[in-house]
C-alpha positions as CSV (number, residue, x, y, z in Angstrom):
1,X,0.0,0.0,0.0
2,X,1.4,3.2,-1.2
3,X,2.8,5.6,2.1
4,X,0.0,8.1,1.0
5,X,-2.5,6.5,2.8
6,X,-4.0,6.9,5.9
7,X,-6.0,4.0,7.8
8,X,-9.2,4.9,9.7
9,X,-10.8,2.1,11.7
10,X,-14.4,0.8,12.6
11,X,-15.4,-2.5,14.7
12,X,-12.1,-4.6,13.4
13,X,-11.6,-3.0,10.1
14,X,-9.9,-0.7,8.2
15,X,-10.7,1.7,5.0
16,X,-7.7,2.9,3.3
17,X,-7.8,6.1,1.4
18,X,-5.4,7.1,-1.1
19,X,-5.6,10.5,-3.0
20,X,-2.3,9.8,-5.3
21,X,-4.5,8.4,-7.2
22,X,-2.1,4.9,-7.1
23,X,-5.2,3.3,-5.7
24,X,-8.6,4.4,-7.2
25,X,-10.2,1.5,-5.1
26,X,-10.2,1.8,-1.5
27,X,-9.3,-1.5,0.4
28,X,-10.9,-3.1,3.6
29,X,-9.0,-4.6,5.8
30,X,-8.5,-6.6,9.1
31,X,-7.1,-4.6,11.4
32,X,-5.6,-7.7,13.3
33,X,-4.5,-9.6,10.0
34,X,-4.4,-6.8,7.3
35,X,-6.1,-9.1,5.3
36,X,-8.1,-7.2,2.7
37,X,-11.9,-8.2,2.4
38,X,-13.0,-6.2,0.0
39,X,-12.1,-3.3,-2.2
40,X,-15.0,-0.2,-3.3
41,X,-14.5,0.6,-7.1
42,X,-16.3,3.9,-8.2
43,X,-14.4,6.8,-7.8
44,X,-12.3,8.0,-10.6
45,X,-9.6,10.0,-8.9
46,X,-7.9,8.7,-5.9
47,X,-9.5,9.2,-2.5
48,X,-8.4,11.6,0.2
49,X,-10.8,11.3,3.7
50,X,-12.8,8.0,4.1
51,X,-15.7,8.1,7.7
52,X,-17.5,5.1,8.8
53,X,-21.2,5.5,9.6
54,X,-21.7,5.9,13.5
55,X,-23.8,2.7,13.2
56,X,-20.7,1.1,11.0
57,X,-23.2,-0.4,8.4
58,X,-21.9,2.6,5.9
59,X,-18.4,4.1,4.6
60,X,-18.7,7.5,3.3
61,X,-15.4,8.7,0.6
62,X,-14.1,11.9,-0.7
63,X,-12.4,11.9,-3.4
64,X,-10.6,14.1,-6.4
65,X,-13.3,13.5,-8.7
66,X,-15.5,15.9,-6.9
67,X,-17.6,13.6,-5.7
68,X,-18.9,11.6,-2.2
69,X,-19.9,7.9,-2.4
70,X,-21.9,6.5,0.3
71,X,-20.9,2.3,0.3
72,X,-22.7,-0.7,2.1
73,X,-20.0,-2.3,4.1
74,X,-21.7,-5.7,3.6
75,X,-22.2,-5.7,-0.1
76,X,-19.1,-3.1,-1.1
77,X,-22.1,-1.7,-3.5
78,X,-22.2,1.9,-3.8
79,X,-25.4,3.3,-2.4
80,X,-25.6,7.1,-2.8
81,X,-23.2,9.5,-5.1
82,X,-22.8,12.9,-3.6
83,X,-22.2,15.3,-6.8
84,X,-22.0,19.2,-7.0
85,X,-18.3,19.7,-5.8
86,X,-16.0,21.7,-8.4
87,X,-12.7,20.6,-6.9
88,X,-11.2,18.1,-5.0
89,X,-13.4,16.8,-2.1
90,X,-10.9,16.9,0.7
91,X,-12.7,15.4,3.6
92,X,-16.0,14.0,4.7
93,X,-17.5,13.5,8.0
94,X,-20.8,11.9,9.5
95,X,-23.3,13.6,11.9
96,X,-23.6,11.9,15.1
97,X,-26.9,10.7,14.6
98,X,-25.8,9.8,11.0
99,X,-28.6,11.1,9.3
100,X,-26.4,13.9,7.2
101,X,-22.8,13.8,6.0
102,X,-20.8,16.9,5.5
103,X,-18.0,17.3,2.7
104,X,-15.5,19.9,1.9
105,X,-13.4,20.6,-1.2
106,X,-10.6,22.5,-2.0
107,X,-12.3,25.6,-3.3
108,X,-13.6,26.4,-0.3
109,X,-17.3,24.7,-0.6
110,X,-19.0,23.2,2.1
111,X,-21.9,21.0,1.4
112,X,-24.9,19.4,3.8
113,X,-26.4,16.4,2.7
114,X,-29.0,14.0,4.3
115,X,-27.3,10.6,4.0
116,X,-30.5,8.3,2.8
117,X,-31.5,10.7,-0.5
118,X,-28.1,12.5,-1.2
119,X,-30.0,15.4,-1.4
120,X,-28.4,18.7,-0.7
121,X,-29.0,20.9,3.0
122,X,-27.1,23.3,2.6
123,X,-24.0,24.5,1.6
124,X,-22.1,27.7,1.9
125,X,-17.9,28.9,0.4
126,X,-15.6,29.7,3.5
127,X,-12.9,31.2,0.9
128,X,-10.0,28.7,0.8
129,X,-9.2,25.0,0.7
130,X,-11.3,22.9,3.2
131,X,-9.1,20.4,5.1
132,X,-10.9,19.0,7.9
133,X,-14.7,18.9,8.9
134,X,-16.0,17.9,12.7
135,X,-19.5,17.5,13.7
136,X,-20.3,18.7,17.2
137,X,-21.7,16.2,19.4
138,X,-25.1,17.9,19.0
139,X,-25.3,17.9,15.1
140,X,-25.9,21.6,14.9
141,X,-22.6,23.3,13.8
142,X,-19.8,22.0,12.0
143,X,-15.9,23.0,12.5
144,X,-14.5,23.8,9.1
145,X,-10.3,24.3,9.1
146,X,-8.0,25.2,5.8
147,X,-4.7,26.4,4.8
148,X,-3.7,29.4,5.7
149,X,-7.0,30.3,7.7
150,X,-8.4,29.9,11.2
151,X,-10.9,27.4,12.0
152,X,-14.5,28.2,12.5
153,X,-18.0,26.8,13.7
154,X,-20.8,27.8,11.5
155,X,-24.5,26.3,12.3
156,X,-25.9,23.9,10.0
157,X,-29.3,24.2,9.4
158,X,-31.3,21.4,8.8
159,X,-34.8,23.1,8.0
160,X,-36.8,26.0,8.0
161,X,-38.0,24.5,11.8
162,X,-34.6,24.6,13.1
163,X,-33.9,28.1,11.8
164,X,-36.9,29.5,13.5
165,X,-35.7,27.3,16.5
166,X,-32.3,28.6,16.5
167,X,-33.7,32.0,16.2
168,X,-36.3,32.2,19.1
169,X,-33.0,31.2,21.0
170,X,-30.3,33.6,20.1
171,X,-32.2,36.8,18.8
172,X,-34.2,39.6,19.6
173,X,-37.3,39.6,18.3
174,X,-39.7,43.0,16.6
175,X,-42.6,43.7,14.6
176,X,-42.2,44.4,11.1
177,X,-42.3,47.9,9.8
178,X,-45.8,47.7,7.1
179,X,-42.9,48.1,4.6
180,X,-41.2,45.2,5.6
181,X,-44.7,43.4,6.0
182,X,-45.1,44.5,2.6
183,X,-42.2,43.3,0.7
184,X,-42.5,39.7,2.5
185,X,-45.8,39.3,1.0
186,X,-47.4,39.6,4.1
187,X,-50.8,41.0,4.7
188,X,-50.4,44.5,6.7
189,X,-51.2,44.5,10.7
């Protein structure tokens, strides 16, 4: 296995991602014997951030052809292709409950997806190369880090529901000027 790879480990096993490109599959392996099980063909470009599913039933991948897989550990079948990266998807991560994933290329785009449809959340530009991603135990922010810029938490929400949630919490609240009533489409007090 070429030195480029990095082993991350769930229940016994390893996935080994390798964004040289030397290895456009991604091996599974015994962590005790090293003996590969399996291999995940799909991605085009090598791979560069692999993340088990919290419930380990699910391997999510990054990789340099701007895409995230979602893959059955059982079957090794793909299950869900992330797409609407425009650069090299540096790193994925699960929420905690492992409902949504959260992937981040290298042109600054960070994207919110629920796992089961692959359909997109959210997604915002944070102005440089996205290295790392980490869910906080709550599944409501997300730590983004790069090159050559500070980390930050920025909120991920989920729906409309959670924004209004999120807002009752933090904000001050006022009536809306008849003008502002107005240009919302709402009917006047």
């Amino acid at each position: 296995m070429p030195t480029a790879c990095i082993d991350r480990g769930f229940i016994g096993y390893l996935a080994h991602p390798c964004l040289s490109g030397e290895l456009p599959a991604i091996p599974i392996t015994e962590a005790l014997t090293g003996k590969t099980i399996r291999e995940l063909h799909g991605h085009t470009g090598g791979t560069s951030s692999v993340a088990w599913s919290p419930d380990g039933t699910q391997l999510a991948s990054a990789s340099a052809d701007q895409t995230v897989r979602v893959w059955d550990f059982q079957t090794g079948e793909t299950v869900t292709i992330f797409a609407g990266h425009t650069a090299l998807v540096f790193d994925v991560s699960w929420s905690p409950d492992g409902t949504r994933l959260v992937s981040g290329d290298t042109a600054g785009n960070v994207r919110i997806w629920e796992a089961a449809s692959g359909q997109e959340v959210n997604h915002y530009n944070v102005g440089g190369s996205v290295i790392v991603l980490k869910w906080s135990p709550d599944g409501t922010r997300v730590l983004v880090t790069g090159i050559f810029r500070a980390p930050e938490i920025r909120p991920v929400w989920q729906s409309t529901e959670d924004l209004i949630a999120y807002a009752k919490e933090c904000c001050v609240f006022r009536a809306l000027t008849d003008e502002e009533r107005e240009l919302f489409g709402l009917s006047a007090r």
